[in-house]
N, C-alpha and C positions, 0 to 999 in steps of 0.2 A: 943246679939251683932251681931250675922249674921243676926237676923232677919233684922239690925239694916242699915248693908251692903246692903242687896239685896234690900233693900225699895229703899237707896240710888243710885245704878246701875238702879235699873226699874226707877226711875223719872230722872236720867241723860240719859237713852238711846232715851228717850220722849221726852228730851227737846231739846236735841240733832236733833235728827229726825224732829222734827219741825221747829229749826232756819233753817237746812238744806233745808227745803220742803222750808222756805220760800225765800232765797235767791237762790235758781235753775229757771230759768228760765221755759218756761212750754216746749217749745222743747228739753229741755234738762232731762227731769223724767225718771225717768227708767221704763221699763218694757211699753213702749208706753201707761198707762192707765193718763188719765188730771191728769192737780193738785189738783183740787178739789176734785176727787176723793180718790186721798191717805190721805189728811185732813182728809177725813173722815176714810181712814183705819186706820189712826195713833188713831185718839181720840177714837173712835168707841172699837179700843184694848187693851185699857188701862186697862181693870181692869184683860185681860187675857193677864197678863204678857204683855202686847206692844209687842205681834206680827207683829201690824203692823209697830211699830215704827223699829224694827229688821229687819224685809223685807224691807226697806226703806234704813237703812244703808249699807246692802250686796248687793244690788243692785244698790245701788249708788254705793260703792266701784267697785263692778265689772262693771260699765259702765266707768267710770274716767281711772280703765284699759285698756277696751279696744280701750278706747279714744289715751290711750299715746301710744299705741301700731300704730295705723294708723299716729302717726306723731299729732294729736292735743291739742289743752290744752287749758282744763277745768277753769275757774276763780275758784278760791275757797278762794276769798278774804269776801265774804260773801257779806252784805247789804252794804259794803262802794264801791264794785262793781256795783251795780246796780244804787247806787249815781252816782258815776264815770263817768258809761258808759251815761247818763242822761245830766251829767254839760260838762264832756270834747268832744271836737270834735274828731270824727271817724278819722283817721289815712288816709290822701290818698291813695288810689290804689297803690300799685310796680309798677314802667311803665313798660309798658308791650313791648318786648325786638323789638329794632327794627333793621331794616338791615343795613346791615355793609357802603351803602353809605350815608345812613340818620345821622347815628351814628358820631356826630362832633369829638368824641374825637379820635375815631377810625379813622376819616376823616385826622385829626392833626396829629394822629401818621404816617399816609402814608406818609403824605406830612415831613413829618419831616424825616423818613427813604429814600423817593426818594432824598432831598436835602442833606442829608449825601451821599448819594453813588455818587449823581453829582461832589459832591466837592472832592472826594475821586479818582474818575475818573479823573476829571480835574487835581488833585495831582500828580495822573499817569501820566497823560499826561505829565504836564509840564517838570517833572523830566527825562521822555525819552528825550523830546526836549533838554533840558537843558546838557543828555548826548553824544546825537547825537551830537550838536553844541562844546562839548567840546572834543569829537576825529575827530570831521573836524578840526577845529583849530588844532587838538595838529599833524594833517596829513599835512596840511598846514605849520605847522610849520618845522617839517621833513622834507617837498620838499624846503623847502624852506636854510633850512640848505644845505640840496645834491646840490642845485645850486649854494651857495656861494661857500662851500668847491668846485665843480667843478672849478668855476671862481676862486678865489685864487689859485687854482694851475695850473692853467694855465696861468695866472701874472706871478706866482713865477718862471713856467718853460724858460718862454722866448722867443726871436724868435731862439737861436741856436737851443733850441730843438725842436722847430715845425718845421725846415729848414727840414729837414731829412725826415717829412710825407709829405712833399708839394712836393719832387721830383716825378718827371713823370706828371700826366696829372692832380692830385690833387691841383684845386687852392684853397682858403678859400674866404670868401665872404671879410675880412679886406684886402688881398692881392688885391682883383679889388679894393676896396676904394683907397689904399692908392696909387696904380699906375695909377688913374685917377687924383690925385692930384699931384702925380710928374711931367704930362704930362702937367698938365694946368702950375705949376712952370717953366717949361722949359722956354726959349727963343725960341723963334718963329725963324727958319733958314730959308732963302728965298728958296723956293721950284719951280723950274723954272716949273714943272707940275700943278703950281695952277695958274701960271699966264698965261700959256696958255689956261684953259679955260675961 
């Protein structure tokens, strides 16, 4: 029965070893020696235990490591990879990064953040104006109230009560009005000094 096992392990690690050799690409073998060459180590070792077919597997293994360790990766989808790569078309290029004024979307984004702040400004703006304009108005309206109230109470006080500030040399401008309008109502009295000139 072990005999029976290890015949089975030495013809799996062979066949093994070989579908492998044959779906690896020949830049990708291990130990830099052709492909051709390990066909031959593999078959060539077969009846001493597949030596060479065991150098082949640990040495692939340890290359596929060192592969993931730099960041790359290995196909190990076997012969329907090398169909693959054969029927499907290569992948374009990444573009390759370009500068921030070439770059349209990054172009959009500026122009879309200067016309937020424009209009945000403008916002500003307007709503200062819109406050200035509403305590001129509400100041305008103030003076404008002090000058009624002054006028109504000086309606309401009358001429007794101004009689008392007009004495002495204090005339007001309605007092010359209104005694230049008494003088034109008068009657004209004959004045023997105007007929003499």
């Amino acid at each position: 029965m072990l005999r029976v096992v290890i015949a089975l392990l030495w013809i799996g690690v062979t066949v093994y070893a070989l579908a492998d050799w044959w779906r690896t690409p020949e830049e990708r073998c291990p130990g830099r020696i052709p492909k051709a060459l390990w066909l031959l180590l593999i078959l060539l070792t077969i009846p001493s235990f597949s030596i060479g077919s065991i150098a082949w597997v640990i040495l692939r293994a340890v290359a596929r490591a060192e592969a993931r360790q730099r960041g790359e990766t290995l196909d190990d989808d076997g012969l329907l990879s090398t169909v693959r790569d054969r029927v499907a078309p290569t992948a374009p290029p990444a573009p390759a990064p370009v500068a921030p004024d070439d770059d349209p979307e990054f172009l959009f984004r500026l122009e879309r953040d200067l016309a937020r702040k424009r209009a945000e400004e403008r916002a500003a703006e307007e709503k200062a104006k819109k406050e200035r304009l509403a305590r001129e108005r509400e100041e305008e309206r103030a003076a404008a109230s002090t000058r009624q109230d002054a006028v109504s109470q000086e309606n309401t006080a009358g001429p007794e009560s101004t009689a008392g500030i007009k004495g002495g040399s204090e005339v007001s401008a309605d007092d010359v009005a209104n005694r230049g309008t008494e003088e034109a109502d008068a009657p004209k009295e004959d004045n023997p000094d105007e007929d003499a000139r």
